[in-house]
C-alpha positions in Angstrom: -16.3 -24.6 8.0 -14.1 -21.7 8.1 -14.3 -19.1 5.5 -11.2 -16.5 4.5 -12.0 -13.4 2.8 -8.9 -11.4 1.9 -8.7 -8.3 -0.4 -6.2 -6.6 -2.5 -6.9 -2.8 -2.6 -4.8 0.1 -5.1 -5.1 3.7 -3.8 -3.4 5.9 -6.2 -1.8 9.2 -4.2 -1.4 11.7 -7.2 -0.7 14.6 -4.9 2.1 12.3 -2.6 5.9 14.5 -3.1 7.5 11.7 -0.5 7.2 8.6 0.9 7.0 10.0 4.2 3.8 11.7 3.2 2.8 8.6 1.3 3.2 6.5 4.5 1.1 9.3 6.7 -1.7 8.8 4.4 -1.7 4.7 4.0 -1.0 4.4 8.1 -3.8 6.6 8.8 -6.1 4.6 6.8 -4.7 1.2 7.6 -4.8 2.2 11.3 -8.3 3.5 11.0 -9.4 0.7 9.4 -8.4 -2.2 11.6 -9.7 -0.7 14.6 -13.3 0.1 13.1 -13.8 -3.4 11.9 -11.3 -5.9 13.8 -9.5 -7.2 10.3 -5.9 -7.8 9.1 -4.9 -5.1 7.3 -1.3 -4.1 5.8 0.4 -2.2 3.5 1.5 -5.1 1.1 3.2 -3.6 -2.5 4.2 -0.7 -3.8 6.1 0.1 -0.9 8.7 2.3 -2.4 6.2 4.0 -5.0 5.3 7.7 -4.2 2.0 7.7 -5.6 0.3 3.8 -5.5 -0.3 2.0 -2.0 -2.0 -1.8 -2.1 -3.1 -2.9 0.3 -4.0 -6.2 2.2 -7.3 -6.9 3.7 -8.6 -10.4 5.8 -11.0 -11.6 7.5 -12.1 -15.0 8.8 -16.0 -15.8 9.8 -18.4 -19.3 9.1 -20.4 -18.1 6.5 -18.5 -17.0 3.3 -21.3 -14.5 2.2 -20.7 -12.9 5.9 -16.9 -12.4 4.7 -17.7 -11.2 1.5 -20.0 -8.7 3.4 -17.3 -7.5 5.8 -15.0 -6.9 2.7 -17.4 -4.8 0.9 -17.8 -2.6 4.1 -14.2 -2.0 4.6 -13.4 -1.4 1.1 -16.1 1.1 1.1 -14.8 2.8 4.5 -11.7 3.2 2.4 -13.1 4.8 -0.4 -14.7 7.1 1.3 -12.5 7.9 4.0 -8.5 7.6 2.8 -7.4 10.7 1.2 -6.8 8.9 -2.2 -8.1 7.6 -5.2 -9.8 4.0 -4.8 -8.2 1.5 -7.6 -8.5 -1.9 -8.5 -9.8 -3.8 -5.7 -10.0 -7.6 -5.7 -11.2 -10.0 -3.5 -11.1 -13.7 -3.1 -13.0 -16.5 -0.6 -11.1 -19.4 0.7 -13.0 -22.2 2.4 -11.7 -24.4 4.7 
């Protein structure tokens, strides 16, 4: 079986003045992110909002608690490590 973990992750930027500053922040973390732990990762909504980034997070393994596990990790990574405010952050398994 295949298992699909993806994530939907708000940082809120209250200090952003521009997009181009909001874009330095979210790449930085995005880029950092994907590298660390191998996952699809993307800047999904809010595209054209100073101050709120979502973004996108999957991952594909065999066990689903394994996925769930990876997600966890990199959500934490990003909480600690993005200069923002963690959000709403929700997750979903798909079996296949």
């Amino acid at each position: 079986m295949m298992h699909i973990g993806a994530a939907r992750v708000t940082l809120f930027l209250p200090e952003s003045m521009s997009l181009k500053e909001k874009r330095g922040v979210v790449k930085s973390i995005v880029d950092r992110s994907r590298h660390r732990f191998n996952a699809a990762i993307s800047e999904v909504e809010d595209l054209n909002d100073l101050r709120v980034a979502t973004i996108g997070i999957t991952v594909v393994s065999n066990d689903s608690r394994h996925a769930d596990e990876m997600l966890q990790v990199i959500v934490g990574f990003i909480e600690r490590e993005a200069d923002a405010d963690l959000g709403e952050v929700e997750t979903e398994i798909l079996t296949f």
